[in-house]
C-alpha positions in Angstrom: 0.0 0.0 0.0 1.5 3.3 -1.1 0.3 6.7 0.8 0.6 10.2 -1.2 -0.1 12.6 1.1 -1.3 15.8 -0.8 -0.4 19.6 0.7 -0.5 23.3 -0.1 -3.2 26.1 0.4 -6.9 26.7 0.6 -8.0 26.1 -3.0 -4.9 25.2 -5.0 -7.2 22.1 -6.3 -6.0 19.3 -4.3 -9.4 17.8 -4.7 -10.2 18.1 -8.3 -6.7 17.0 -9.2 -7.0 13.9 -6.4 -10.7 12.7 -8.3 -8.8 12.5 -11.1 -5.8 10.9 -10.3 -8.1 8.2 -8.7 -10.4 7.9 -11.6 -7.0 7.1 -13.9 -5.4 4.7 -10.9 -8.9 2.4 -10.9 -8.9 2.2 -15.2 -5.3 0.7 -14.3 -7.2 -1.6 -12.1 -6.0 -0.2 -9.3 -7.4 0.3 -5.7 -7.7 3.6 -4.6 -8.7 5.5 -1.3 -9.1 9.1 -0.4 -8.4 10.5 3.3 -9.9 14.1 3.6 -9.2 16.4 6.1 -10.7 19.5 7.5 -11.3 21.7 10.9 -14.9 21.4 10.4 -17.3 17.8 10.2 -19.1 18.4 6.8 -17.2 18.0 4.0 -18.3 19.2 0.6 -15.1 17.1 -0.6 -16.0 14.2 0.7 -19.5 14.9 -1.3 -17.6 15.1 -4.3 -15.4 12.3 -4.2 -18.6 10.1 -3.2 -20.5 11.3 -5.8 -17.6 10.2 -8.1 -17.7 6.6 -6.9 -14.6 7.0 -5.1 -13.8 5.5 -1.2 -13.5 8.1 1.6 -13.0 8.1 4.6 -12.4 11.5 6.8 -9.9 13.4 10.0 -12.3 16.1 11.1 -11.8 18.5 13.7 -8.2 19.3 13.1 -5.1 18.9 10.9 -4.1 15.5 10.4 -0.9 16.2 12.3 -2.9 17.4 15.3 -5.6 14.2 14.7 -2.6 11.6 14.0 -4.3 9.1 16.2 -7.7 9.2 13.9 -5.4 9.7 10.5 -3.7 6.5 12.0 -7.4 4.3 12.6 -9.0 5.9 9.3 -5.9 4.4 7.2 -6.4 0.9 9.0 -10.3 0.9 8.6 -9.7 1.8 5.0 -6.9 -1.0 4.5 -9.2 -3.6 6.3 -12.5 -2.8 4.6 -10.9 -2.3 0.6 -7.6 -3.0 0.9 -6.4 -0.1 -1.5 -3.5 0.1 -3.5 -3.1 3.7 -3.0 -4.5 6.1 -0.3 -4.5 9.9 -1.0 -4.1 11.5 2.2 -5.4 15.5 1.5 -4.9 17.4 4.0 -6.4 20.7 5.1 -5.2 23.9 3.3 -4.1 26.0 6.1 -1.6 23.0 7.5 2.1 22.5 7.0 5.0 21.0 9.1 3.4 17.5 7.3 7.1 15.9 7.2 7.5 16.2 10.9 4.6 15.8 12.2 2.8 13.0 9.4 5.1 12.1 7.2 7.3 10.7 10.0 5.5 9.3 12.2 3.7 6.9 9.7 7.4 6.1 8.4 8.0 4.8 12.5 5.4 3.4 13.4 3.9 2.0 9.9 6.8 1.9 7.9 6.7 -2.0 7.2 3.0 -1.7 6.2 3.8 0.4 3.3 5.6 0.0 0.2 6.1 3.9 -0.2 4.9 7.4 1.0 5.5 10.4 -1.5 4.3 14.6 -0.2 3.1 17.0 -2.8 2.0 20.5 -2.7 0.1 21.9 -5.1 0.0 26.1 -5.5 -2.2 28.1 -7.8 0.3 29.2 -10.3 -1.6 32.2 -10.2 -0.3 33.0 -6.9 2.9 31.8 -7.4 3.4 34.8 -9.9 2.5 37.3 -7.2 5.1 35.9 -5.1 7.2 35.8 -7.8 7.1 39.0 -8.9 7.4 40.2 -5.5 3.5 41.0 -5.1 1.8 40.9 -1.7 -0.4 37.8 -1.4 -4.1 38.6 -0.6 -3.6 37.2 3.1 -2.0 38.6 6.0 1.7 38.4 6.6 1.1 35.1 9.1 -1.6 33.4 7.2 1.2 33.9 3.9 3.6 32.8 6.6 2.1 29.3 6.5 1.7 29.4 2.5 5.3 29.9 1.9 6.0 27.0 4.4 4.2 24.5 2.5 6.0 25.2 -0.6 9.3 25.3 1.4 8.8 21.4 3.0 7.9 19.6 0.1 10.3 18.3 -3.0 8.0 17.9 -5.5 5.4 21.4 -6.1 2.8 21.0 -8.3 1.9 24.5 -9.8 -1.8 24.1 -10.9 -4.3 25.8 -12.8 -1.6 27.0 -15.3 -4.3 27.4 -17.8 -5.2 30.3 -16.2 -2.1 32.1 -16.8 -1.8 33.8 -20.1 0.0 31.5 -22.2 2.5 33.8 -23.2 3.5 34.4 -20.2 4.1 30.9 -19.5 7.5 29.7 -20.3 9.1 32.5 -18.5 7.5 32.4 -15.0 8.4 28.6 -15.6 12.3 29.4 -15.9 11.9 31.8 -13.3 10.4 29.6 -10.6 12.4 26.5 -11.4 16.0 28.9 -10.7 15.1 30.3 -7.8 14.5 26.5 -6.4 16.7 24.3 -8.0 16.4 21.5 -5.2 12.8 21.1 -5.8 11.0 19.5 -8.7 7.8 21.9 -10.4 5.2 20.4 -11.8 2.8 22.8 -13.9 -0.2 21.4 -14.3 -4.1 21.8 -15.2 -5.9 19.3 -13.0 -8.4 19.3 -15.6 -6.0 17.3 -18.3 -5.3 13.7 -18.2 -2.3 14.5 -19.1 -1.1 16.7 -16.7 -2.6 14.2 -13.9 -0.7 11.3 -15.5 2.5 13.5 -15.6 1.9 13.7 -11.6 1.0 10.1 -10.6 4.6 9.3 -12.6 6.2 11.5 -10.7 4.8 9.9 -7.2 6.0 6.7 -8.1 9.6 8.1 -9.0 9.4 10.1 -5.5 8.4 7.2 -2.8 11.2 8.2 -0.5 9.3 11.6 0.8 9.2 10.1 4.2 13.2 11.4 4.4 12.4 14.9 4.1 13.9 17.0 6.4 11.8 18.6 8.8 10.5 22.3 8.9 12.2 25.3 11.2 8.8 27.1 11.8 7.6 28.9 14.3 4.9 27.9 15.5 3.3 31.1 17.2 3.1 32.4 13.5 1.7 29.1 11.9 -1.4 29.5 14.6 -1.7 33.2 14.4 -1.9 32.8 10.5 -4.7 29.9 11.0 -6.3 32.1 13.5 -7.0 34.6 11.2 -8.8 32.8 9.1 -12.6 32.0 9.7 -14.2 28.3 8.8 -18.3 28.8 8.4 -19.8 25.0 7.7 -24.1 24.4 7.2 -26.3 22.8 5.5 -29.1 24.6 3.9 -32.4 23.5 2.5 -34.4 25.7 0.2 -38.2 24.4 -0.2 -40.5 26.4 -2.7 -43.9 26.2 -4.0 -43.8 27.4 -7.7 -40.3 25.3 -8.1 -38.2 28.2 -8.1 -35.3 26.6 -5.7 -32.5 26.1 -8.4 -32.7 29.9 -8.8 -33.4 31.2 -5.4 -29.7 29.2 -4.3 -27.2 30.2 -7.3 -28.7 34.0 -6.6 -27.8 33.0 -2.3 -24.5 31.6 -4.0 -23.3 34.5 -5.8 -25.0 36.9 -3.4 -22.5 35.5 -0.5 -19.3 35.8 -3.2 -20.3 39.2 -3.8 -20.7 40.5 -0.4 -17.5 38.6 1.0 -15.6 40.7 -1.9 -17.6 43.6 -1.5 -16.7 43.8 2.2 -12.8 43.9 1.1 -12.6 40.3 2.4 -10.6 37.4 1.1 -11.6 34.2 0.2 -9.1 31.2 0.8 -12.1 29.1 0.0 -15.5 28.9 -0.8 -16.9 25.2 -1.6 -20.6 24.5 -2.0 -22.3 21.2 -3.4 -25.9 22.0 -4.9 -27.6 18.5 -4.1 -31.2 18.6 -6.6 -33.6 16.2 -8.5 -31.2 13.2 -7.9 -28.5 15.5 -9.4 -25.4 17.0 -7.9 -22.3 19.5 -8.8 -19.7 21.3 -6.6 -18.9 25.1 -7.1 -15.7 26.5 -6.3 -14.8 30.3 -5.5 -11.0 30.8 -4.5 -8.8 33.4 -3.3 -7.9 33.8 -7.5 -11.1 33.5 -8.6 -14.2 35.9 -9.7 -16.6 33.9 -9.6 -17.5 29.9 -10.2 -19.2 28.1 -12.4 -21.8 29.9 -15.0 -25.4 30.3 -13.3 -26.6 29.9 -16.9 -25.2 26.4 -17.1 -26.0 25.2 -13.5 -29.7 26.8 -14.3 -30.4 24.4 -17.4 -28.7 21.6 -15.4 -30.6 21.5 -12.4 -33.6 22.4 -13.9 -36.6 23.8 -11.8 -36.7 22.5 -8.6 -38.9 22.5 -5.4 -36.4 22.0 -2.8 -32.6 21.8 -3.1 -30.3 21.3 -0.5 -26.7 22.9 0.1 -23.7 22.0 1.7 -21.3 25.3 2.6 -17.4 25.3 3.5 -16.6 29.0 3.9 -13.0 29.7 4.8 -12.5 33.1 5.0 -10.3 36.1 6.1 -12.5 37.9 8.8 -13.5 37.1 12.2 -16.3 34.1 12.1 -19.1 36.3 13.5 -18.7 38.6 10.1 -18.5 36.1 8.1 -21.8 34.7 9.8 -23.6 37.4 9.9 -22.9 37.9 5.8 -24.3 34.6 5.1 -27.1 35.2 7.4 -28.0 38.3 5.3 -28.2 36.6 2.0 -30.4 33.8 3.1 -32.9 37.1 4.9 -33.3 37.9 0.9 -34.5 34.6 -0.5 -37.1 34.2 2.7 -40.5 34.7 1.3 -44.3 33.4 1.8 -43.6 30.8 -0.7 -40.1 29.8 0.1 -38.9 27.7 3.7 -35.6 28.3 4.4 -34.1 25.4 6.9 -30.8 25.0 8.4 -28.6 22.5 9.7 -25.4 21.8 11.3 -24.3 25.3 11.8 -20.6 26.2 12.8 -18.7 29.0 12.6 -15.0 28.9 14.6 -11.4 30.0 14.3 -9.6 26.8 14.1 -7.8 26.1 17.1 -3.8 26.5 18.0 -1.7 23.5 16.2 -0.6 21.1 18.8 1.1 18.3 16.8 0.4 14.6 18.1 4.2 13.8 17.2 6.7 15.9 15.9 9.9 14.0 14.9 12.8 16.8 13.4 15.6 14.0 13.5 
């Protein structure tokens, strides 16, 4: 059984780029497993990758390196119930110190269970650029403490959505990032592209000695004032109508809530939402990057008119949790009419808590 465990930031597109790594690895007749991981309980991810066919299991409540003990019994329940090939290990965007604190510990106490354990972090390459060009990040100077950590621990860096940089742009900001780090090995990839996933499952089985990494120097009174600044906002939301106006009522509470976060001079690490409707389901994605998801045109005609929908929101957010809260609160008062019950569910809105590794081994 090999593990990848999969790092790097609030929506670099670890998930998207997982799916279909897994979807390739099971046409190979291949086993596969996915581990998700998150400070909150419910996952739109682990909607996703269900909706795609694909075993999960999930570490809530905390990093993995501060819930070793439950990454530990998820990896055994998932070995003794499917016995995968591969495990995917994805861990939660605003973690790093995974060599230390994961990577190692599985390597002592596990290490004859496993045939190899790679690390990968991805990074939106349109971020990258900023940082390149010597551009503030959107985040504070702590929460961008923690992104340039991830990329600092990890060999291999995976610099997705690279279709989203202008093409001519491309093959310079490719020399430039692979000179400043020659130690490391780049990736640039659209998660979206066979191709490009295939080119990143070879690379994981070249790399299957990640477990000798060196450990992070990091200070960790940074690393939890740059998680602390970030708000997490989980719920689920059902929308019931009488004249089967649902579908629209949610993509205009969907781009209402984008709006107002920007609008409000706030910044989005991530903004996941699964639309569950008429047996159907799809996942839309805002980012730190992004302006807005998918096209309301598009998820209008595929959806359909509805009477009652259901959403699942992940909000991770720069802002305190009560602001981000009370936004969310206002864009649901708009869609509340006679006709329309509004009803929600498994509400929580938190800073996530200080790190406070399991095990951390820097030898």
């Amino acid at each position: 059984m090999k593990i990848h465990l999969v790092g790097g930031f609030l929506g670099s597109g670890k998930t998207t780029a997982i799916a279909n790594a897994c979807q390739q690895l099971k046409q190979q007749g291949l086993k596969v497993g996915v581990i998700t991981n998150d400070q909150g309980q419910y996952l739109v991810d682990s909607e996703f990758l269900h909706g795609k066919g694909i075993s999960s299991e999930q570490v809530i409540g905390g990093c993995f390196c501060c819930n070793y003990d439950q990454l530990d019994e998820q990896i055994q329940r998932m070995k003794a119930s499917t016995s995968p090939d591969v495990i995917f290990a994805e861990s939660v965007g605003s973690c790093t110190d995974l060599v230390a604190t994961v990577l190692k510990p599985l390597r002592k106490f596990r290490g004859q269970e496993m045939e190899g354990m790679t690390l990968s972090c991805f990074v939106d390459a349109r971020m990258l650029m900023m940082h390149s060009n010597n551009r503030r990040l959107p985040f504070s100077a702590d929460t961008t403490y923690i992104w340039e950590k991830q990329i600092e621990e990890a060999r291999l860096i995976v610099v997705n959505k690279i279709d989203l940089i202008n093409s001519s742009d491309l093959p310079a900001f490719k020399q430039e990032v692979t000179a400043k780090c020659p130690d490391k090995k780049f990736l640039f990839q659209n998660s979206l592209h066979e191709g490009s996933v295939r080119g990143w499952l070879n690379e994981l089985e070249a790399n299957e000695n990640s477990g000798k990494l060196p450990s992070l120097d990091i200070d960790y009174n940074k690393y939890g004032n740059g998680e602390a600044e970030l708000a997490w906002l989980d719920e689920q939301i059902t929308i019931k109508t009488s004249d089967g106006t649902a579908t629209k009522l949610a993509l205009d509470f969907i781009e209402g809530l984008n709006s107002s976060i920007k609008r409000n001079g706030l910044t989005i690490g991530h903004l996941k939402l699964m639309i569950t409707s008429n047996d159907k389901q799809r996942k839309i994605s805002f980012t730190t990057m992004s302006s807005s998801g998918a096209e309301t045109n598009e998820l209008k005609s595929f959806f359909g008119d509805s009477n009652e929908l259901q959403l699942t929101v992940n909000a991770r957010v720069q802002t305190a949790p009560e602001v981000l809260r009370g936004l969310l609160e206002v864009e649901l008062g708009l869609l509340r009419t006679a006709n329309t019950i509004i009803s929600e569910e498994n509400i929580a809105f938190f800073r996530p808590g200080f790190p406070t590794p399991t095990h951390r081994i820097t030898s």
